[in-house]
C-alpha positions as CSV (number, residue, x, y, z in Angstrom):
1,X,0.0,0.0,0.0
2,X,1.4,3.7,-0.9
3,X,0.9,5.7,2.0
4,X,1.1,9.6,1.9
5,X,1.4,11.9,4.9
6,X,0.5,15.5,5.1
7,X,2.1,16.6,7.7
8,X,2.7,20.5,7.9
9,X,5.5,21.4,9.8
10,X,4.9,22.8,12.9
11,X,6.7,22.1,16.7
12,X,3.8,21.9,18.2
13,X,2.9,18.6,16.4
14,X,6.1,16.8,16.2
15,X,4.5,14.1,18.6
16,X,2.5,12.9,15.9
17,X,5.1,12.0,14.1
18,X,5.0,8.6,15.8
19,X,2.0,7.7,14.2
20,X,3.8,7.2,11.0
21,X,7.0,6.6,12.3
22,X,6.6,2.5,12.2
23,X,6.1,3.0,8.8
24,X,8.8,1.0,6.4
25,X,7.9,3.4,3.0
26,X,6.2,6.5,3.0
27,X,6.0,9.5,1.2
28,X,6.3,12.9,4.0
29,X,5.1,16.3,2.7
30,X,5.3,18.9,4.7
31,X,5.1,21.9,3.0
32,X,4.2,22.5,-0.7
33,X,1.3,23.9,-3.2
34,X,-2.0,22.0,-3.6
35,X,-0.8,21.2,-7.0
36,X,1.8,18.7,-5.6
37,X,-0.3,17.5,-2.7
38,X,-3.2,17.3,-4.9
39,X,-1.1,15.1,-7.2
40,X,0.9,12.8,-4.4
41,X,-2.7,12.5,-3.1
42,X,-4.0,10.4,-6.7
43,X,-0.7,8.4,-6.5
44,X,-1.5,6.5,-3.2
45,X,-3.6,4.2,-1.7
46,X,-3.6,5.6,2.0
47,X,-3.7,9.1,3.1
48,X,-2.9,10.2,6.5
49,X,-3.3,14.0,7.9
50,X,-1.8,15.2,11.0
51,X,-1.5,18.8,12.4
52,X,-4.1,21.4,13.3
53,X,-7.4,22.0,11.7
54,X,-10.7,23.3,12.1
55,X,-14.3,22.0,10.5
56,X,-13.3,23.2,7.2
57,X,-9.9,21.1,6.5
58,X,-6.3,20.9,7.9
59,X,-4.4,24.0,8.6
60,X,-1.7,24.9,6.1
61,X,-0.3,27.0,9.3
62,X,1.9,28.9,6.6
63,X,4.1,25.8,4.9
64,X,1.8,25.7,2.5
65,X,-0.5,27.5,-0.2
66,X,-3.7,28.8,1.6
67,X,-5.0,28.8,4.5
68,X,-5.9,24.8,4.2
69,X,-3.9,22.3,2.7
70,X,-7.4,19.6,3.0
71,X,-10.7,21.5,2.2
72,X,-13.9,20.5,0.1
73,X,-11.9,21.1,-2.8
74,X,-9.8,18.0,-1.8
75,X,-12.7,15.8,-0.5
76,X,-13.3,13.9,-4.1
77,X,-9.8,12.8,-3.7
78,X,-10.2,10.9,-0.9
79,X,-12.4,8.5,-2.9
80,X,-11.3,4.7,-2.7
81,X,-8.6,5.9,-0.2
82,X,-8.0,4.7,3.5
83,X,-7.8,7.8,5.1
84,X,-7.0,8.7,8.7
85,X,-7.7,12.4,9.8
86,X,-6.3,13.6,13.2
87,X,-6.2,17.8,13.7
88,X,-9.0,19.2,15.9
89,X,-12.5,18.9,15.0
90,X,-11.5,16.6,11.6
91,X,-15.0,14.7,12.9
92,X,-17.3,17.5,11.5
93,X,-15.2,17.7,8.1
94,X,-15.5,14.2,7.9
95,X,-19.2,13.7,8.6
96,X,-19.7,16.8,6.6
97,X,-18.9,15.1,3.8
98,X,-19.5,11.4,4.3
99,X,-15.7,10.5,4.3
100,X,-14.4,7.3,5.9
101,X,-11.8,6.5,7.6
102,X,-10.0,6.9,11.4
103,X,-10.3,9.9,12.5
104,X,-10.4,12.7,15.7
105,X,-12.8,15.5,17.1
106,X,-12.0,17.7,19.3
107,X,-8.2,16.5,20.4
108,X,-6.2,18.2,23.0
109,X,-2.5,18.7,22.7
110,X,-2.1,21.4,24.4
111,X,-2.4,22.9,28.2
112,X,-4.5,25.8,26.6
113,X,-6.6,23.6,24.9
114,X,-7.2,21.5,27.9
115,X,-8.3,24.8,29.6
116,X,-10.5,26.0,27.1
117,X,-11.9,22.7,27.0
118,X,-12.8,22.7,30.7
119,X,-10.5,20.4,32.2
120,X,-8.9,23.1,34.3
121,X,-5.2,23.4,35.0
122,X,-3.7,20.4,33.5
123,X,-0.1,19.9,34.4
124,X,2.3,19.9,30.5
125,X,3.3,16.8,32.1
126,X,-0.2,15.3,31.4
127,X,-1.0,16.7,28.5
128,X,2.6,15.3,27.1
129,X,1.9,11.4,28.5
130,X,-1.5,11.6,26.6
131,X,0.1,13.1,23.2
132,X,3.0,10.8,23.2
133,X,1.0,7.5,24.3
134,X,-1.9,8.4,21.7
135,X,0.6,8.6,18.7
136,X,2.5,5.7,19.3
137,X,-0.4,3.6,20.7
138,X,-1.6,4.6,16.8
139,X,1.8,4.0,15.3
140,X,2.0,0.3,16.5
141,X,-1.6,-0.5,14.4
142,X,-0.5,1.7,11.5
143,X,1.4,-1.2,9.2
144,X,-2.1,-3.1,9.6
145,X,-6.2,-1.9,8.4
146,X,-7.8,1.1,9.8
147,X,-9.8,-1.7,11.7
148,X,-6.2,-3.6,13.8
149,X,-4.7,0.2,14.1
150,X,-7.8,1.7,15.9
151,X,-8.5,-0.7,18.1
152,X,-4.7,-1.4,18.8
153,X,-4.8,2.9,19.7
154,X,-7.9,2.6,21.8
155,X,-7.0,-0.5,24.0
156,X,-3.7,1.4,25.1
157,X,-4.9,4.7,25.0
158,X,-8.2,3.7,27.4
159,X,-6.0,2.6,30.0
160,X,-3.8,5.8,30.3
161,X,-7.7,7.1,30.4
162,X,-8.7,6.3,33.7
163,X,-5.9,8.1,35.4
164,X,-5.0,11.0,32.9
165,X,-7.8,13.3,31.9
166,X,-6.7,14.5,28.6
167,X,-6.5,11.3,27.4
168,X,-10.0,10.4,28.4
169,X,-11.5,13.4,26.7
170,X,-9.7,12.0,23.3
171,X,-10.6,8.6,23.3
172,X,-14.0,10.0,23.8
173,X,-13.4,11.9,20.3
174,X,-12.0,9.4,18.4
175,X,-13.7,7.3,15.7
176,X,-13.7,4.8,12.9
177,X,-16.1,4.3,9.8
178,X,-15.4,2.2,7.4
């Protein structure tokens, strides 16, 4: 299977580089023009987007063209693809437009986030064990289907659940249609 990652480049999402890190062959873009990521994206079988987003797509955050590098424009792309979307809120684009695939809601990775999101004052140290345990729990399912890599991410990441509390409001956020 010919895997692409859109990954834009941004510090703040490095953990999630352990998704695809278990990966043997891959093909990384992290900055570009929808031109080329429109094209890598006809070329491969599985497409997997990491970084921030809103609704509307995945946030170019300035390494590439746009202010989304995934929008409705790239939605009949995804057609015949296994697709996993994690950013914030990828569950409304998804259901939005019927898409399949592994994907996140609402996801916090950050102590602001985990504020905003009313779970109070989370220590970084929490909010790091659930980013780093989420992405590699995900990263040790990723060489198998959507089906074997969810449920590989959910059994470990439910136990760090009952005693970390960012971790329990992801797993409630994170979901698979196929």
């Amino acid at each position: 299977m010919k895997t692409l990652i859109i990954h834009p480049s941004d510090r703040s999402t490095d953990f999630l580089r352990d998704i695809y890190a278990p990966l043997k062959d891959y093909t990384l873009i992290t900055a570009g023009t929808r031109r080329e990521v429109n094209k890598l994206i006809g070329c491969h079988d599985r497409i997997i987007m990491c970084g921030h987003g809103t609704p509307f797509g995945l946030l170019s955050v300035g390494q590439f063209e746009g202010v989304y590098i995934v929008d409705y424009d790239t939605v009949p792309l995804f057609e015949d693809r296994e697709c996993i979307f994690i950013w914030c809120n990828a569950d409304k684009f998804v259901n939005t437009y019927n898409l399949k695939g592994l994907y996140s809601g609402m996801f916090v990775s950050e102590v602001g986030e985990a504020a905003a999101m009313g779970l109070g004052r989370v220590p970084q140290r929490t909010v790091d064990e659930s980013n780093e345990l989420f992405a590699k729990a995900l990263g040790e399912g990723i060489n198998r289907d959507l089906y074997h890599a969810y449920n590989r991410m959910m059994t470990s990441y439910e136990i760090l659940a009952e005693s970390n509390s960012v971790a329990k409001y992801n797993s409630d956020r994170l979901y698979l249609v196929l």
